[in-house]
KOLDRENVO-212071 format. One record per residue (C-alpha): residue number from 1; residue in three letters; z, x, y. Coordinates in steps of 0.001 Angstrom, whole numbers, padded with zeros to 6 digits, always signed. Layout:
REC  num  residuo       up     east    north
REC  NUM      ALA        Z        X        Y
...
//
This chain:
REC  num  residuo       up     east    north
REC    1      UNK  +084268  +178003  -111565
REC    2      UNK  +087322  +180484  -112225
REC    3      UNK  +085872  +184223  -111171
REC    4      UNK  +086461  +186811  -113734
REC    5      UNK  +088630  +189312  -112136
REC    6      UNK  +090952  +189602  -109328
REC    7      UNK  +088532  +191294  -107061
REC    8      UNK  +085811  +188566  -107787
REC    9      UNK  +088162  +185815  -106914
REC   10      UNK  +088547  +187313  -103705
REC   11      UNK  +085391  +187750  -102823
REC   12      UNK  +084485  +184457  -104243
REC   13      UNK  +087479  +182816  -102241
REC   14      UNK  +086495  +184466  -099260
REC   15      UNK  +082983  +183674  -099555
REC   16      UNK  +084631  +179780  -100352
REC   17      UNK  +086393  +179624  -096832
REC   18      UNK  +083101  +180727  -095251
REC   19      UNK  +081320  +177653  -096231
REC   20      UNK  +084202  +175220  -096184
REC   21      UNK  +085523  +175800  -092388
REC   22      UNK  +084058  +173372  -090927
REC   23      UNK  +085052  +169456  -090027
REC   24      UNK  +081982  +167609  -091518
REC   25      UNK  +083345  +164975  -093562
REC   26      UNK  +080114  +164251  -095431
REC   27      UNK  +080465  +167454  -096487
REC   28      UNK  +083467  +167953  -097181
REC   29      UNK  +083008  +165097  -099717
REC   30      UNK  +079957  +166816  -101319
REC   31      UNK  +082403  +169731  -102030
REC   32      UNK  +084635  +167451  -103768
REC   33      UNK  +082103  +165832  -105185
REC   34      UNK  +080815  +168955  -106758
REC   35      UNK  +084309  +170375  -107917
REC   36      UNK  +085383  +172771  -105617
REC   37      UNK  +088918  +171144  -105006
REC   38      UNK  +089023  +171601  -108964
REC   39      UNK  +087917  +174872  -109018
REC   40      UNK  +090219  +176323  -106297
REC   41      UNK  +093226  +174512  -108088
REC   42      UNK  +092831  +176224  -111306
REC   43      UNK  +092561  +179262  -109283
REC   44      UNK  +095493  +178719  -107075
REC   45      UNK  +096831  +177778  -110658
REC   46      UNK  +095991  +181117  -112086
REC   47      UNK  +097127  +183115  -109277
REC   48      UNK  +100520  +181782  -108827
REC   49      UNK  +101652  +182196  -112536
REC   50      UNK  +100213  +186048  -112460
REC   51      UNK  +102220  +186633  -109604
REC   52      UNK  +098793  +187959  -107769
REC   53      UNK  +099228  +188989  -104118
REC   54      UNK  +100558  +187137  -101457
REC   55      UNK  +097035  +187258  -099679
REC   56      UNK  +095543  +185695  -102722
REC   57      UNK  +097569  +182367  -102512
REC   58      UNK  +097076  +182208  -098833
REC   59      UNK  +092999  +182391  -099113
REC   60      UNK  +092915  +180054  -102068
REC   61      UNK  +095577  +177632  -100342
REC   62      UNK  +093599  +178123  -096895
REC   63      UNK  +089901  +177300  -098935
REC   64      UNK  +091989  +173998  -100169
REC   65      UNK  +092821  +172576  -097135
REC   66      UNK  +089483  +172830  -095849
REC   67      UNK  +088326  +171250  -098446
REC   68      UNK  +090840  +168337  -098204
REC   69      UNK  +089341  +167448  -094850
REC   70      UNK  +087317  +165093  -096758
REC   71      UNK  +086988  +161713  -096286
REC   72      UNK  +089931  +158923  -097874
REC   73      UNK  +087641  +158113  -100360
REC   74      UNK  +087212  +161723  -102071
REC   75      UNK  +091385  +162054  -101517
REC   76      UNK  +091757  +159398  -103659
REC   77      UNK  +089205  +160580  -106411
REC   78      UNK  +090501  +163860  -105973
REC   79      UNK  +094024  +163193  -106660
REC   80      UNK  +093613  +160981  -109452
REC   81      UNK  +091809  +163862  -110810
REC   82      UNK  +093948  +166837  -110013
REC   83      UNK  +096547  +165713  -107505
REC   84      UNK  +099642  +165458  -109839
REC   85      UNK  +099281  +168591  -110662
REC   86      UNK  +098097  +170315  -107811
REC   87      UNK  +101580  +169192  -106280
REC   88      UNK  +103332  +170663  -108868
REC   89      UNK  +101730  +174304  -108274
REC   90      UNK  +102256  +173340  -104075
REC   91      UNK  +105902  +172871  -104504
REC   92      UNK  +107201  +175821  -106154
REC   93      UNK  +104719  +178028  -104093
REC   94      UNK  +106563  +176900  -100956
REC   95      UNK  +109836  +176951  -102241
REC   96      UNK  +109020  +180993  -103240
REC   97      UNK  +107951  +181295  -099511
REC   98      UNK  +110947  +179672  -098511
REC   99      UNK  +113271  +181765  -100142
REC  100      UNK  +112579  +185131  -098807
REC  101      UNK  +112718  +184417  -095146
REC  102      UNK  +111927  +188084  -094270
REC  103      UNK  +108753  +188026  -096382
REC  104      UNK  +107991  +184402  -096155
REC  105      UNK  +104129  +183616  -095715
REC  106      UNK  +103960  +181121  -092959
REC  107      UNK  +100262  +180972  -093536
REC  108      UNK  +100718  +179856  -097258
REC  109      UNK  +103376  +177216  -096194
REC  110      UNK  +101389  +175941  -093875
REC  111      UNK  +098484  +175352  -095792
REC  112      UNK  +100284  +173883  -098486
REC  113      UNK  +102266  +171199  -096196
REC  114      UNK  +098360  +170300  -094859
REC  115      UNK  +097419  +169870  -098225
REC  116      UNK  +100070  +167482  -098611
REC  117      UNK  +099646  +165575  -095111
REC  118      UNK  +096026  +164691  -096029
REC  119      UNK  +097676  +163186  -098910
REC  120      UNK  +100580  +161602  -097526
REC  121      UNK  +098145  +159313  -095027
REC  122      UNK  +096674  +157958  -097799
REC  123      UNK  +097662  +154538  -098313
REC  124      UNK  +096786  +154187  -101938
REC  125      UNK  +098598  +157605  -102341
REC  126      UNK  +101839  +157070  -100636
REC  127      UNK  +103786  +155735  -103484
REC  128      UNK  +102809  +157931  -106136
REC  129      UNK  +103537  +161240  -103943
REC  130      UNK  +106878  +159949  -102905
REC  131      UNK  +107515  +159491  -106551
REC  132      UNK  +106581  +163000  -107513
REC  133      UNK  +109380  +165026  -108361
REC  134      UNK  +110534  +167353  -105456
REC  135      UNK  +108235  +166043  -102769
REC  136      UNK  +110382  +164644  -100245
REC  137      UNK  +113129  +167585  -100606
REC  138      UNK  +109948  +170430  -100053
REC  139      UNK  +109240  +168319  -096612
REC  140      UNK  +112579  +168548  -095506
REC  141      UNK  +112677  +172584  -096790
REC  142      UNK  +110163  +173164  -094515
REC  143      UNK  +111591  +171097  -091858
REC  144      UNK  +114270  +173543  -092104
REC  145      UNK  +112517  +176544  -091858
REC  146      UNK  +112301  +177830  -088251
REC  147      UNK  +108883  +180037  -088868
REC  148      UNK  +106352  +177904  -088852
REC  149      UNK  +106341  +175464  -085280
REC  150      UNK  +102742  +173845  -087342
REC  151      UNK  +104363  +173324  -091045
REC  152      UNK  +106851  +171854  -089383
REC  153      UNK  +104637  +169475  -087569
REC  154      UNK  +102715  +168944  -090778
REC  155      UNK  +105481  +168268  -093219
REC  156      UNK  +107307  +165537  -090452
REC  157      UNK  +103709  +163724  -090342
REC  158      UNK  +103454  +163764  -093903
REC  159      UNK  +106872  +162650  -094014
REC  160      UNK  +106457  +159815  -091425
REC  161      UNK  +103358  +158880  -093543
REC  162      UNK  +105129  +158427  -096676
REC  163      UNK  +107720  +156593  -094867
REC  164      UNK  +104865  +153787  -093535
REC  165      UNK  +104736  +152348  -097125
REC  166      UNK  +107839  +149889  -097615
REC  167      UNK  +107784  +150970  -101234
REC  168      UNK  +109368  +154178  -100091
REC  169      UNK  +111767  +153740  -097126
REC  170      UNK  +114856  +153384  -099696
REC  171      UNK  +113795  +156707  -101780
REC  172      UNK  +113257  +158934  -098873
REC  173      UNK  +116233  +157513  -096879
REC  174      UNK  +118515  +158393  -100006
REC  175      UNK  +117039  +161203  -100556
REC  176      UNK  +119362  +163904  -099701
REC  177      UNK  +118923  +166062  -096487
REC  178      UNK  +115943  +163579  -095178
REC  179      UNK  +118305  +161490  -092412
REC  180      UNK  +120204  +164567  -091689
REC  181      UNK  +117114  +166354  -090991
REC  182      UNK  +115778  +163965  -089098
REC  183      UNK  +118507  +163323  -086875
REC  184      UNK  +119342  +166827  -086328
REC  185      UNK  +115955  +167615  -085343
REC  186      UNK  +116453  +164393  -082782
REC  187      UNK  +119628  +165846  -081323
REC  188      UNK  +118291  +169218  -080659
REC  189      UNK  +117524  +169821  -076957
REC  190      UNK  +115217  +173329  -077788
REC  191      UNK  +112991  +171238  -080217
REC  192      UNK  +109679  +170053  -078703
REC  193      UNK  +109731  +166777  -077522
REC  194      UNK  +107053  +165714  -079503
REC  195      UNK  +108967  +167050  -082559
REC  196      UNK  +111668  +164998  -081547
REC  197      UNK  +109580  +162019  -081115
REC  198      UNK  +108482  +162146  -084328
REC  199      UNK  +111683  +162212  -085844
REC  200      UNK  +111964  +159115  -084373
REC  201      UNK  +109332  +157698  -085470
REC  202      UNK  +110417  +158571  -088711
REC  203      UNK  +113907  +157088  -088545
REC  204      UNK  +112268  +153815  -087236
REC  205      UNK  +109762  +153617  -090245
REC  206      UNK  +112753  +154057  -092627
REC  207      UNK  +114734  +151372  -090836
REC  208      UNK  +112735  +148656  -091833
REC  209      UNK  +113450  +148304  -095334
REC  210      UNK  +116643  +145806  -095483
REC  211      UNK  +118464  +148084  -097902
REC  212      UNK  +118584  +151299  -095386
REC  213      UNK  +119900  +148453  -092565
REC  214      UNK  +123206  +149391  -093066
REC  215      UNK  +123359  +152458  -094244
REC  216      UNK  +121338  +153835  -091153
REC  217      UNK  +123979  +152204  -088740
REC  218      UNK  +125821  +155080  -088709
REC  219      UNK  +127515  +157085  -085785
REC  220      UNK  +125241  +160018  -086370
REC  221      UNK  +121803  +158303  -086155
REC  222      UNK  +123155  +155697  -083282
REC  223      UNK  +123772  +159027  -081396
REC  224      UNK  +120443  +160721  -082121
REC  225      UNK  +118991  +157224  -080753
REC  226      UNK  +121248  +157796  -077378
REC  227      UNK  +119886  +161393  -077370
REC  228      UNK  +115930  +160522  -077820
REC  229      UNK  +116379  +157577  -075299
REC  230      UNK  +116561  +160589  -072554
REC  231      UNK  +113465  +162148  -073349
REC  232      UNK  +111271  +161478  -070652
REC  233      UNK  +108394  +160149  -072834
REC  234      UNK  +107823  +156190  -073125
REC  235      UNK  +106509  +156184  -076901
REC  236      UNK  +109676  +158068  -077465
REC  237      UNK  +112171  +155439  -076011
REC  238      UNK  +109474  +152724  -077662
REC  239      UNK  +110369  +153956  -080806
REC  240      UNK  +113842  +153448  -080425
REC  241      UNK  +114100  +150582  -079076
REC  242      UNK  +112100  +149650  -082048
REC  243      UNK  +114997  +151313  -084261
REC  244      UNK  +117788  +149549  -082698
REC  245      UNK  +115693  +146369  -083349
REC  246      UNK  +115602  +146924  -086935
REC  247      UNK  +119089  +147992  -086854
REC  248      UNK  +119717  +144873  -085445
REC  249      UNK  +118149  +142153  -087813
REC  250      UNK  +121027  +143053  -090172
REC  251      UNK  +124335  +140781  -088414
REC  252      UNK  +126888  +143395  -090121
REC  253      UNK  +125350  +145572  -087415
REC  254      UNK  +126156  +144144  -084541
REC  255      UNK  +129537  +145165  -083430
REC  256      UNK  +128913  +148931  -084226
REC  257      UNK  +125243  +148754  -082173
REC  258      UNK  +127127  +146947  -079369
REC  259      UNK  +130334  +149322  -079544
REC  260      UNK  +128736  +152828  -079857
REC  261      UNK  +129744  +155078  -077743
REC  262      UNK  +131200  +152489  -075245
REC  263      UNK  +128364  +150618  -074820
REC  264      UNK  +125942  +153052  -074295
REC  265      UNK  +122428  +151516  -076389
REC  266      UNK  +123580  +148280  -074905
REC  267      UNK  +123172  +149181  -071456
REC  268      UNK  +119851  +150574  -072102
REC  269      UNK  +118261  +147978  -073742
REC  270      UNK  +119496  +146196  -070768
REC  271      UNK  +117942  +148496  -068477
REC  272      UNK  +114847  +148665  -070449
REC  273      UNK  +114904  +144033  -070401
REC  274      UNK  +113260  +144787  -066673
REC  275      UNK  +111542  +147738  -066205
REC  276      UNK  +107833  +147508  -066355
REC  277      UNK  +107390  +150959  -066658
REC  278      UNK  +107590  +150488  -070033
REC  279      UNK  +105036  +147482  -070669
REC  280      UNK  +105397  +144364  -072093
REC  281      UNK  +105993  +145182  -075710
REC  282      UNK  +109173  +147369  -074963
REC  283      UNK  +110756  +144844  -072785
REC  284      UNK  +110056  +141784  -075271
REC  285      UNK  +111709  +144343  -077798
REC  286      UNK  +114282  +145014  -075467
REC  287      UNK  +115173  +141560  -075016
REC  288      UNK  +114949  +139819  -078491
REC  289      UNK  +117741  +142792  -079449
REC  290      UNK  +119888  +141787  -076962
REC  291      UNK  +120063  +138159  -078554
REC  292      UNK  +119866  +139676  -081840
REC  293      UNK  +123006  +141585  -080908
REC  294      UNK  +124671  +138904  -079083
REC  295      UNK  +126747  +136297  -081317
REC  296      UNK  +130409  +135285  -080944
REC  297      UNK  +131851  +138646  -082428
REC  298      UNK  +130240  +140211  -079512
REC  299      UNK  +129368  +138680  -076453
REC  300      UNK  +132167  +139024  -075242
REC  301      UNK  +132535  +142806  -075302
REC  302      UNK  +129435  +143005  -074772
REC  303      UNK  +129953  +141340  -071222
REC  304      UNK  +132648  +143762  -070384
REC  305      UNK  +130739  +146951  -071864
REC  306      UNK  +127974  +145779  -069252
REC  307      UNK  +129182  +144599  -066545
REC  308      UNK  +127998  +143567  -062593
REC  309      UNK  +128360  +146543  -060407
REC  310      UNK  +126972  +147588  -057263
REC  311      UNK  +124782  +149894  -058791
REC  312      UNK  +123704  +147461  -062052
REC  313      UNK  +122799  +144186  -062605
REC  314      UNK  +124694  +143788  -065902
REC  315      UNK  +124019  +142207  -069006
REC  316      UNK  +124157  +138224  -068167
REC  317      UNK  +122042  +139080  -064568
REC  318      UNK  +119629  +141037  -066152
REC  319      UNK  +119491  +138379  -069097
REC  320      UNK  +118973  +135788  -066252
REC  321      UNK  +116258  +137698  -063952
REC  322      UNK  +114408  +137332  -067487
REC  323      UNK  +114690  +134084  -067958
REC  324      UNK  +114139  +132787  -064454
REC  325      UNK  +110967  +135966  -063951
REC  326      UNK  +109287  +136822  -067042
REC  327      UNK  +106301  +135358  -067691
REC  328      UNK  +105967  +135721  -071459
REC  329      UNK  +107495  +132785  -073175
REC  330      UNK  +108585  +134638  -076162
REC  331      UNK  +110554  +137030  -073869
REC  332      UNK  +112195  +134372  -071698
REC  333      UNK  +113193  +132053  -074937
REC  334      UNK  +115109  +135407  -076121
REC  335      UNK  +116961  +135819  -072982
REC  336      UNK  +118075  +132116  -073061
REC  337      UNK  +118990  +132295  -076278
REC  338      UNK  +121349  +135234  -075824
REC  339      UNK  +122522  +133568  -072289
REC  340      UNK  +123058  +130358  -074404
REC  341      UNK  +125433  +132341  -077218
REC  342      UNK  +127525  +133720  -074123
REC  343      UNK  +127819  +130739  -072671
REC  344      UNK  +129228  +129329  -075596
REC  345      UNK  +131818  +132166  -076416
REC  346      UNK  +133098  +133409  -072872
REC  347      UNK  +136046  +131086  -071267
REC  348      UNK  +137704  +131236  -068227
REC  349      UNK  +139585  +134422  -067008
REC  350      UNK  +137122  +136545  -069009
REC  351      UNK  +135444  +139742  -067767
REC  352      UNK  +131781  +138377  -066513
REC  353      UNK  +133046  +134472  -065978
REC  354      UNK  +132285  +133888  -062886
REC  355      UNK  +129094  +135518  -062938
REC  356      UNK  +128321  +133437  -066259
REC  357      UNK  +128825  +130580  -063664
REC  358      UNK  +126655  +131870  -060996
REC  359      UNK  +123747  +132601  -063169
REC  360      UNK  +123956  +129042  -064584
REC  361      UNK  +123980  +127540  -061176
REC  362      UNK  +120777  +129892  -060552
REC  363      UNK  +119129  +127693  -063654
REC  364      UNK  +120497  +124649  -062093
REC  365      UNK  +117252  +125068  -059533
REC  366      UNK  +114859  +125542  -061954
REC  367      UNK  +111578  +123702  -062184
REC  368      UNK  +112158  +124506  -066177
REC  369      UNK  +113637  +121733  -067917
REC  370      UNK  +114552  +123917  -070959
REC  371      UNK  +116500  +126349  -068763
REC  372      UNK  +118150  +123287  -066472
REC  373      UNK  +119159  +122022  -069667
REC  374      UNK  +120727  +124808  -071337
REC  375      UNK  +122963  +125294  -067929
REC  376      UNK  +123637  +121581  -067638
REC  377      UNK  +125485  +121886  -071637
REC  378      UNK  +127303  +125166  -071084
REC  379      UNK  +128900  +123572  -067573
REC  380      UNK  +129410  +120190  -069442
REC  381      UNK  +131584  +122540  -072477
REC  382      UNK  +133265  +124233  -069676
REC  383      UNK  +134354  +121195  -067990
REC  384      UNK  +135941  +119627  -070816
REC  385      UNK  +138622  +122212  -070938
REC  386      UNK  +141052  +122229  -068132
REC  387      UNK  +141719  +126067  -067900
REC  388      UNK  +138251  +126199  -067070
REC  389      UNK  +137958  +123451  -064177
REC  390      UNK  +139022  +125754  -061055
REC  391      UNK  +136748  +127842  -061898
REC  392      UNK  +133794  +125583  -061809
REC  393      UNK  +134926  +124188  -059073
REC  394      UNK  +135562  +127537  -057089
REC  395      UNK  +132056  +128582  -058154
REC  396      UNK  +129727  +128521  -054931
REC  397      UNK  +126901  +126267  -055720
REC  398      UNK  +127745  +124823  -058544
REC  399      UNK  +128831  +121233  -057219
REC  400      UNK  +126168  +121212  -055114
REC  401      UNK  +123371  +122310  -058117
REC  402      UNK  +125205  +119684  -060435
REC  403      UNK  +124842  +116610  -058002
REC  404      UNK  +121345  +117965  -057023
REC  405      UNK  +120063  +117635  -060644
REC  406      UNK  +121801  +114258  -061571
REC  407      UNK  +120465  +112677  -058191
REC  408      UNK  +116727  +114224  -058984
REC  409      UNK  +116904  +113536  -063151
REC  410      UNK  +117268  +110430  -065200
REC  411      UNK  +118917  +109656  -068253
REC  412      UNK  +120654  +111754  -070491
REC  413      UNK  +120524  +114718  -068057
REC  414      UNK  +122141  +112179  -065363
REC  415      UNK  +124826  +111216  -067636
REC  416      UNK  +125784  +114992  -067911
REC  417      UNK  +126297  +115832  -064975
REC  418      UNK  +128007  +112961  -063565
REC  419      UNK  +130434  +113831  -067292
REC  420      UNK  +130760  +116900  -065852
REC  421      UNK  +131902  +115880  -062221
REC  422      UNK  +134318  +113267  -063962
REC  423      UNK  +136124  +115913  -065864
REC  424      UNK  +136365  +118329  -062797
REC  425      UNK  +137946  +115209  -060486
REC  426      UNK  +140425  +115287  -063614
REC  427      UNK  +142074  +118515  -062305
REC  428      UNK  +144834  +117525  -059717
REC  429      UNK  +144155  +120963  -057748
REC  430      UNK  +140232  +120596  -057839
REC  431      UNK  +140014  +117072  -056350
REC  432      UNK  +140169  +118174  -052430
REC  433      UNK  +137329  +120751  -053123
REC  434      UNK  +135375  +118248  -054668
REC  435      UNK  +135334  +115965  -052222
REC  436      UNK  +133845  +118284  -049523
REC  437      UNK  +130738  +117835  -051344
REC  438      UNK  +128285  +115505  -049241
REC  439      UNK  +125674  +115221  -052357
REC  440      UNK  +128449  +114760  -054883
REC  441      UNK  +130107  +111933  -052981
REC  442      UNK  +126576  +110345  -052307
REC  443      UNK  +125833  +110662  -056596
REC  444      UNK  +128939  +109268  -057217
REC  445      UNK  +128320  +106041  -054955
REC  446      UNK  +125079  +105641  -056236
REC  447      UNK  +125880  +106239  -059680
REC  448      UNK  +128675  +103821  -060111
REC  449      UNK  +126941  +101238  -058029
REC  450      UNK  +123460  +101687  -059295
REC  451      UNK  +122643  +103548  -062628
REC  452      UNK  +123094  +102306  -066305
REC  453      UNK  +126051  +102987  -068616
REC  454      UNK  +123754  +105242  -070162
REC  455      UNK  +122845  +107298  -067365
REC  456      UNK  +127034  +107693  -066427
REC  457      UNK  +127626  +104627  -064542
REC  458      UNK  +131858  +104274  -066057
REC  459      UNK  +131606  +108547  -065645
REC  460      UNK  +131001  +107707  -061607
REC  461      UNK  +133389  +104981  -061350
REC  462      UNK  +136397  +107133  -062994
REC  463      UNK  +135287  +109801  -061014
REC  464      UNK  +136306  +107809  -057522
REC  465      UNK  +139149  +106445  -059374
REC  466      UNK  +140468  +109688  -059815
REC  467      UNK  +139600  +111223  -056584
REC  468      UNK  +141965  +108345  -055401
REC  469      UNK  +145001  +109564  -057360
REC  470      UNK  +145217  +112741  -054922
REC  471      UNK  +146158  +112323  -050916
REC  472      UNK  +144592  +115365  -050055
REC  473      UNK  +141170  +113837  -051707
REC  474      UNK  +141753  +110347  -051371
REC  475      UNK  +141824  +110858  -047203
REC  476      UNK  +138303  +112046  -047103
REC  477      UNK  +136559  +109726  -049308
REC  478      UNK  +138228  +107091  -047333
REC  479      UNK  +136364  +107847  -044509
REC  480      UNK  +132724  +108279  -046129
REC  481      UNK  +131034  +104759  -045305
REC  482      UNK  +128891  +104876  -048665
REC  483      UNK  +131489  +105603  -051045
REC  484      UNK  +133785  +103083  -049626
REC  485      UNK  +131524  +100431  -049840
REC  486      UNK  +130619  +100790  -053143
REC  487      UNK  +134526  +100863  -053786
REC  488      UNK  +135164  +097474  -051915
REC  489      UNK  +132076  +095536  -053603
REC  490      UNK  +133098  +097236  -057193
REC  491      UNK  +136580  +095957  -056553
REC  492      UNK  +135715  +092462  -056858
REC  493      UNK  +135035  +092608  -060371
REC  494      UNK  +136908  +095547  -061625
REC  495      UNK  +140896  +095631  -061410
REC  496      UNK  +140746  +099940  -061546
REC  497      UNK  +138517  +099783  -058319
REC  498      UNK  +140580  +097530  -056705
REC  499      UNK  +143534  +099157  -057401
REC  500      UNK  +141524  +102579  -055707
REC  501      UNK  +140203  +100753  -053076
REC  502      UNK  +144550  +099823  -052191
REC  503      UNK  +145016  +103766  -052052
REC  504      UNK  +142016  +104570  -050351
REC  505      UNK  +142976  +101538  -047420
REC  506      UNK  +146060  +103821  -046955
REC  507      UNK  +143570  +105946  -044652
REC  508      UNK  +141001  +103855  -043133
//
């Protein structure tokens, strides 16, 4: 109950802090229970609008946040009681703190922004403190204020709590000063690094409403990202991958996430793709970003941003080291998927071609049909342009990988390959390369001798027909027993062969 006279509230107040400084939260709920948060909040009330001493408020705010140490339950009963209110006697008391720095109270503050915490981690609360009139702005005050290192703390997790409930993110993130706050705090090297992991936690909690997508893709908060990735803390770089994520989900984002700063986020989420230091979660982030962020606007700078040096793998080696060494599924299908969009968008003479090629031929091996597959239908797209051909063709491995997988497969996957040797032998230049090929020479006898339309047989028969057009070519296959036989018995019953088989007698 409200003492009668100044001196009686302080005694009563002090007596109040005696019994409540403690962390039993039984009993802090009996206190509740039994009016005491009331009591003190008429007081506080009282004291405030009677301009009573600065020790006053700081006793009656300190007996309140003992009090609030209660359990969720009483929270809740006590705000729907007095909480409205209460935050409307909390705000102006801090902002009178605030605004006499050289007689500001940083005990009073910092009670107050407790008070509010407790609050702000309520779940049932969130929404209706957000909503409160000057909430958000008094968090970011004290943010602000430089003299109090535990307000501080307090108001960001209150802050970060009220930005856990979706209903919020697009308030607080237009709110003014809250992102600018935020990111400032990220960006400054003398700030803790916990401080500065929390601000971006905060950042990533505000980034997943769809609304703030865009609006948080901004220069500013892509370079307080780059700065928090170099804290040495894991949760802190967890976090932001878990931003740029977010960020990412939105397409418009895309070019600017891949751009920034020359490349800079996208080489560390590549870095971050293999290294276990991190644990699984960060790298399966790390990865399904990546093909997020990789579509046809992109891949391809996105190839030359991150490139294969001696001292990095690059983005389409690291992408394939995932695919082919990861053992979570939902990792690997991520990598392919990105590997598939730059396979699809990069063409010959590109920065990263050739080691597009090689890391295809590296799936070419695979015991994976999925991954075999995917390489099998990039080479087959390349093939069927003729800029691309001496590439493919110059590629070490690849015409060895493609006849390996059409001599061990069946089917469709046969037919592809032997489509994709047929349009190779249709470059003039590539033919005497070709034809150095044991395996390839071997699937072309047996495929135009032996397997069904459907599996490529006419694909295997053009194939020698046009590896005949070229003298260079035509000598060698002339002297390979198996081809040549399969030439003279095919030329009994088809007038192409038999023309071949004239060019190839030339040189027997």
């Amino acid at each position: 109950k409200l003492a009668a006279t100044q001196k009686e509230t302080l005694v009563a107040v002090e007596k109040a802090k005696r019994v409540f400084d403690h962390n039993n939260t039984n009993m802090h709920d009996e206190e509740v229970r039994t009016g005491a948060a009331s009591a003190l909040y008429k007081q506080l009330c009282l004291a405030f609008h009677t301009s009573e001493s600065k020790g006053q408020l700081k006793s009656i705010t300190t007996a309140l946040e003992m009090v609030f140490r209660c359990s969720t339950q009483y929270l809740i009963e006590s705000y729907n009681d007095i909480g409205e209110g209460l935050l409307k006697v909390l705000i102006p008391v801090i902002h009178k703190e605030l605004s006499n720095p050289k007689d500001c109270n940083s005990g009073v503050i910092g009670n107050c922004s407790k008070i509010i915490k407790y609050f702000s981690h309520v779940d049932k609360l969130k929404v209706a403190i957000a909503s409160q009139e000057g909430v958000i702005l008094t968090l970011v005050h004290i943010l602000g204020n430089k003299t109090s290192d535990e307000a501080r703390y307090d108001a960001m997790h209150a802050l970060i709590g009220l930005a856990m409930a979706e209903e919020n993110m697009v308030l607080m993130a237009h709110t003014e000063g809250v992102l600018e706050e935020l990111v400032c705090i990220a960006k400054r090297r003398e700030e803790s690094d916990q401080m500065r992991r929390w601000s971006g936690a905060a950042l990533w909690s505000l980034s997943g409403s769809i609304e703030n997508k865009e609006l948080m893709c901004c220069d500013e908060i892509l370079s307080a990202i780059d700065s928090l990735c170099d804290v040495q803390c894991q949760r802190t770089v967890a976090y932001m991958i878990s931003l740029i994520k977010e960020l990412s989900k939105l397409d418009k984002n895309n070019i600017p996430l891949v751009a920034h700063n020359n490349g800079s986020l996208l080489r560390r989420l590549v870095e971050m793709s293999t290294n276990d230091e991190y644990g699984l979660d960060s790298i399966r982030k790390s990865v399904m970003t990546l093909d997020n962020l990789i579509c046809p606007e992109t891949a391809q700078a996105a190839c030359s941003l991150c490139p294969l040096t001696e001292k990095r793998p690059g983005l389409i080696v690291t992408l394939t080291s995932v695919v082919l060494d990861n053992d979570d599924p939902e990792t690997r299908n991520a990598g392919l998927s990105a590997l598939a969009e730059i396979a699809t968008t990069l063409q010959a003479g590109c920065d990263e071609y050739d080691t597009l090629l090689q890391c295809l031929v590296s799936f070419l091996a695979s015991e994976e049909v999925k991954f075999r597959t995917m390489a099998v239908l990039a080479l087959k797209d390349f093939a069927s342009v003729d800029c691309n051909r001496p590439f493919l063709t110059d590629c070490e491995g690849l015409l060895e990988g493609v006849a390996q997988v059409a001599l061990k497969s069946r089917g469709e996957e046969r037919a592809d390959c032997l489509n994709i040797i047929c349009d190779l032998t249709c470059h003039e230049e590539s033919r005497q390369t070709i034809v150095l090929y044991e395996d390839v020479l071997r699937l072309l006898a047996d495929g135009a001798m032996a397997y069904t339309v459907e599996e490529g047989r006419d694909k295997a028969m053009e194939s020698i027909i046009n590896l005949s057009l070229t003298r260079a070519s035509r000598k060698v296959v002339a002297e390979n027993r198996i081809v040549m036989i399969t030439v003279l018995d095919l030329s009994h019953k088809d007038e192409r062969m038999r023309e071949a088989f004239k060019r190839y007698a030339e040189h027997m």
